[in-house]
C-alpha positions as CSV (number, residue, x, y, z in Angstrom):
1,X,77.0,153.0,122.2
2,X,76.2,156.3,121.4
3,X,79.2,159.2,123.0
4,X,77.1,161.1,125.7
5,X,77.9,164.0,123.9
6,X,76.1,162.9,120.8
7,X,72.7,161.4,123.3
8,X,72.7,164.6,124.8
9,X,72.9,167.0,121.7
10,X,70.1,164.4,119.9
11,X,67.9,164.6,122.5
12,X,65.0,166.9,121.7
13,X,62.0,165.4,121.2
14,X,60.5,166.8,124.9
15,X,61.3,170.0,123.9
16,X,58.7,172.3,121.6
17,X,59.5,172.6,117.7
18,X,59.1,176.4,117.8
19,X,61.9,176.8,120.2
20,X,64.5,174.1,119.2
21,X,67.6,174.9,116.9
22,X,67.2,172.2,114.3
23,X,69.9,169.1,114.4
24,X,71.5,168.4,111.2
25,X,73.0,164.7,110.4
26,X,76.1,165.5,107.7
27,X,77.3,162.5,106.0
28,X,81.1,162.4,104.8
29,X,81.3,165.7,106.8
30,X,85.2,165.3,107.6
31,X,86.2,166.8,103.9
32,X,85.3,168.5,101.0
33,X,81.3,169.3,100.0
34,X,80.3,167.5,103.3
35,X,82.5,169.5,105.4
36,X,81.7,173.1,104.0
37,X,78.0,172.0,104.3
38,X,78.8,171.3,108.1
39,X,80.7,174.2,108.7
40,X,78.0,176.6,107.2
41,X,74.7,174.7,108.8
42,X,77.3,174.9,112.1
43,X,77.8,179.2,111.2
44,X,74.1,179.3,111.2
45,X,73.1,177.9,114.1
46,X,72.3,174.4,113.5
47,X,73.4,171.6,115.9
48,X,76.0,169.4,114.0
49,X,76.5,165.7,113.7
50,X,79.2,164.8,111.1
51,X,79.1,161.4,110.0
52,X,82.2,159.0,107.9
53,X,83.7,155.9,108.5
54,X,87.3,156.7,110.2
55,X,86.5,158.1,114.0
56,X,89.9,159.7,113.7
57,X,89.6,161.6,110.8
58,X,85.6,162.8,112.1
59,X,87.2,164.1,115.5
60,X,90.0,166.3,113.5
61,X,87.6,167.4,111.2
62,X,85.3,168.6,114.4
63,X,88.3,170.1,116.2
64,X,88.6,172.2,113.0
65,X,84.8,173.3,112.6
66,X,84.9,174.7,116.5
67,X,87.9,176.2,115.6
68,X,86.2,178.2,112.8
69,X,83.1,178.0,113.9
70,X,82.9,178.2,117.8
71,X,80.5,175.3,117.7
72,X,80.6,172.1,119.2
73,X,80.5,169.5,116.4
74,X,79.9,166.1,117.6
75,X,80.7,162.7,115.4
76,X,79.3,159.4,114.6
77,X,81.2,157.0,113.0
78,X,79.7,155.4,110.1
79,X,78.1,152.2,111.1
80,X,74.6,152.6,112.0
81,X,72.8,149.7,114.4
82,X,71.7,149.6,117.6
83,X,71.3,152.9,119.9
84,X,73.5,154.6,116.8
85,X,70.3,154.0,114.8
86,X,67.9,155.6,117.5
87,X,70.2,158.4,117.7
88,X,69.8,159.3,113.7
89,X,65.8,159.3,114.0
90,X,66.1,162.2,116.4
91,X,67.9,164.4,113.6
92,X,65.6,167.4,111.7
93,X,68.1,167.5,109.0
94,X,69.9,164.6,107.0
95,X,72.1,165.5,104.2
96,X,73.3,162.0,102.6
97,X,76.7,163.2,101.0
98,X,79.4,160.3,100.3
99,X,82.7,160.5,99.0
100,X,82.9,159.6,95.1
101,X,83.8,155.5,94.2
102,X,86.8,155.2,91.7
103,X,86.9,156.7,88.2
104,X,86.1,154.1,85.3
105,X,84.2,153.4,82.5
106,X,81.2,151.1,82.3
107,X,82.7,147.9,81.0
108,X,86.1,148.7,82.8
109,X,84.4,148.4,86.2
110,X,84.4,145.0,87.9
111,X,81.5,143.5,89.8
112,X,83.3,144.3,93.4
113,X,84.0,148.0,92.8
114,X,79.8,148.3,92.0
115,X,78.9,146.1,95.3
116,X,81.1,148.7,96.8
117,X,79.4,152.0,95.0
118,X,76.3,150.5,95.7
119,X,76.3,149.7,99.2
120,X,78.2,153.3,99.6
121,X,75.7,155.5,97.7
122,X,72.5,153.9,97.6
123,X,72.1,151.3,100.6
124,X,73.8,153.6,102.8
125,X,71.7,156.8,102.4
126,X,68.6,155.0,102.0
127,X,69.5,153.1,105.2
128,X,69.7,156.4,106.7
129,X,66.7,157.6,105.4
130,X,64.6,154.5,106.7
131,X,65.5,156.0,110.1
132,X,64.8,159.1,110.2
133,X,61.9,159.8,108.0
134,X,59.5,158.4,110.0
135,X,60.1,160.4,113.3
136,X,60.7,163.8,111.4
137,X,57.0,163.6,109.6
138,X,55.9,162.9,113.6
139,X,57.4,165.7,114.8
140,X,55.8,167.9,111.6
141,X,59.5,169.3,110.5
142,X,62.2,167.3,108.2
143,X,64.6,168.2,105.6
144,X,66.6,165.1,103.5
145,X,69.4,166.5,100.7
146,X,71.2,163.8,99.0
147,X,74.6,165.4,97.5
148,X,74.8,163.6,93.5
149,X,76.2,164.9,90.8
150,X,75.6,167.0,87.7
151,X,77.1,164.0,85.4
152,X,73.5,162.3,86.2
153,X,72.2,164.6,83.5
154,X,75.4,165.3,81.6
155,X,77.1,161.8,82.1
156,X,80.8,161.5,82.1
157,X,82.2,158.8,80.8
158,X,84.6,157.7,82.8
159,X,83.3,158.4,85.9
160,X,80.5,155.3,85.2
161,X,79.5,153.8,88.8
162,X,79.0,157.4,90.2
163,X,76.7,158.5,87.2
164,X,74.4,155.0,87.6
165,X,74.2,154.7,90.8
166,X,73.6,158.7,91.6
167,X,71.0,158.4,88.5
168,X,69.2,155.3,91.3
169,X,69.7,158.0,94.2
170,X,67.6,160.5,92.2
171,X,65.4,158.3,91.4
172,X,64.7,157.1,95.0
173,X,64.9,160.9,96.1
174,X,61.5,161.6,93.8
175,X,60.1,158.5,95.0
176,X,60.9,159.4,99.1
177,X,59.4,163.1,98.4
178,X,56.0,161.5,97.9
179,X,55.7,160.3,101.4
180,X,55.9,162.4,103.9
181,X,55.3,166.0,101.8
182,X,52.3,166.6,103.5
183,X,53.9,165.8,107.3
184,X,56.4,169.0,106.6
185,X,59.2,166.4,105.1
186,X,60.5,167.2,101.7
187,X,63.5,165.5,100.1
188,X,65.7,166.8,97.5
189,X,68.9,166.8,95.3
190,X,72.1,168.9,95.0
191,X,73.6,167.8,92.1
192,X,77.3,169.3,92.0
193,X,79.0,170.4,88.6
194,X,83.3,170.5,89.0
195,X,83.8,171.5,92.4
196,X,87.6,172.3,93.7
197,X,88.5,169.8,95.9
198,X,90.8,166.5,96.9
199,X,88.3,164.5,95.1
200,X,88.3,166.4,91.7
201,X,92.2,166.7,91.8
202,X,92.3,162.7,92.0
203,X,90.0,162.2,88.9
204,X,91.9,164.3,87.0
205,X,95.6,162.5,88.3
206,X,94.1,159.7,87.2
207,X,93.0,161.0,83.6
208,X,96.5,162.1,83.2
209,X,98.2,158.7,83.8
210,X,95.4,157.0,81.6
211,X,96.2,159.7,78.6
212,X,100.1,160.3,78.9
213,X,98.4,164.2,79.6
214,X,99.5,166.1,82.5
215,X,97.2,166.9,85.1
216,X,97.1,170.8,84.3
217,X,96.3,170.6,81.1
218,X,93.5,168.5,81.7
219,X,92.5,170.9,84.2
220,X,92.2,173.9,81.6
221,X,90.4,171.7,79.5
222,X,87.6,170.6,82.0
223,X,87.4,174.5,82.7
224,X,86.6,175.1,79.2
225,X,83.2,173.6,79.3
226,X,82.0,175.5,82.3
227,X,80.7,178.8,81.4
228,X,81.9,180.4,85.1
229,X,85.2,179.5,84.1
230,X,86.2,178.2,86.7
231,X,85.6,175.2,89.0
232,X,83.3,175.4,92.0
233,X,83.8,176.4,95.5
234,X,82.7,173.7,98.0
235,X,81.3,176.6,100.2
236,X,79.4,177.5,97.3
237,X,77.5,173.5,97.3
238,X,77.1,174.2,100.8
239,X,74.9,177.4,99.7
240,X,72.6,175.5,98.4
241,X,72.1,172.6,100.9
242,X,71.6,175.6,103.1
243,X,68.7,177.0,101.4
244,X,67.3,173.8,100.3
245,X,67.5,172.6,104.3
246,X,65.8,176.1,105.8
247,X,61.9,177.1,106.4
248,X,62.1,179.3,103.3
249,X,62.4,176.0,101.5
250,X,59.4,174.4,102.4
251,X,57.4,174.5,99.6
252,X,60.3,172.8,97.3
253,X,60.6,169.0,97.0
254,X,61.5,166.6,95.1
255,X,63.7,168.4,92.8
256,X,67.4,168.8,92.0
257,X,68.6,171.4,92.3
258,X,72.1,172.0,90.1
259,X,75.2,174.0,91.4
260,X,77.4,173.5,88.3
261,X,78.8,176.9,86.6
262,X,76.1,176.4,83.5
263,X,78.0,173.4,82.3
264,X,75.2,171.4,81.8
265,X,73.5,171.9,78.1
266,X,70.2,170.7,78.6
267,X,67.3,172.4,79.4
């Protein structure tokens, strides 16, 4: 069943658009990208439901956000059915972030670790999606942001299931921004360039014990391409969720919208 906390906090539908503070849905909100993107929707007044699939690790990561934040964060463990799916069709925002699938290249991959990617970056949201959709084009107000990746336009080679399957999620966000545009819905991408965090560090580790290269210097190498210099901020992703998730927004959908230093070359 859904926590009373999270029933409570959802429950909004009796109450008048104009004077409700919008509830965002953050998926893999305990770390990283999702949980900068929490902790600045939670800064600015949204109502926050972060989402993963390890209940422990969700109620940590909310015990820090109120720290920081003073909000009240509430969690829902990843495995949506049942009242857990009513609960998600009450939400205004949805921002379908996962955490990356293991680094490989495309004929290194086996069929399990795709099943895997698949089910955790493309069934997943779009499961997601299928729920809430529907109710925010009702109630006239709805904002989706799937989290990808700037390899879907410069692709990376060894990092091959998250560059074909995120290339399918961008593809089924254009196609989902055609349906509800004209209810107030509009869905859109974030496409992340090198961003500082656990999942980065672990993609290079593993580059260095593939190449006999140590992890630094593989680090100042990757740096090299990005024009900033530097790798991203997470908070810096979380910017532009923000903007891409407020009323300003509105009139932009079905785009992707890059965060990635000026790394990527084409136009």
């Amino acid at each position: 069943m859904v926590p009373e906390c999270i029933r409570v906090r959802l429950n909004l539908v009796s109450i008048p658009w104009e004077a409700v503070i919008r509830t965002a849905l953050v998926g893999g909100g305990a770390t990283g990208i999702g949980y900068a993107i929490a902790e600045r929707l939670a800064r600015s007044g949204h109502r926050v439901v972060i989402t993963g699939r390890t209940g422990d690790t969700l109620d940590a990561a909310a015990r820090r956000l109120k720290e920081n934040t003073g909000a009240a964060v509430a969690t829902l463990v990843n495995d949506i059915s049942g009242e857990d799916a009513a609960a998600v069709d009450t939400v205004d925002i949805l921002v379908l972030n996962a955490g990356g699938p293991p680094p490989g290249r495309i004929l290194d991959v086996g069929d399990e670790v795709w099943r895997a990617g698949t089910e955790l970056l493309l069934l997943g949201p779009l499961r997601l999606a299928r729920l809430a959709l529907p109710a925010m084009a009702g109630r006239g107000f709805g904002r989706v942001v799937f989290v990808t990746t700037g390899a879907v336009r410069q692709p990376q080679p060894d990092l091959a299931v998250s560059v074909v399957l995120r290339s399918a999620v961008t593809a089924a966000a254009k196609l989902l921004s055609r349906e509800y545009a004209a209810d107030g819905v509009t869905v859109n991408c974030v496409a992340p360039g090198a961003t500082d965090t656990e999942r980065r560090r672990s993609i290079l580790a593993a580059r260095a014990g593939r190449t006999g290269r140590s992890a630094a210097e593989l680090d100042a190498e990757d740096v090299s391409g990005i024009p900033a210099g530097r790798p991203g901020r997470p908070d810096e992703i979380a910017a532009a969720v923000e903007f891409l998730v407020s009323a300003d927004a509105g009139y932009i959908n079905g785009t992707v919208l890059t965060v990635d230093g000026g790394r990527t070359e084409t136009i």
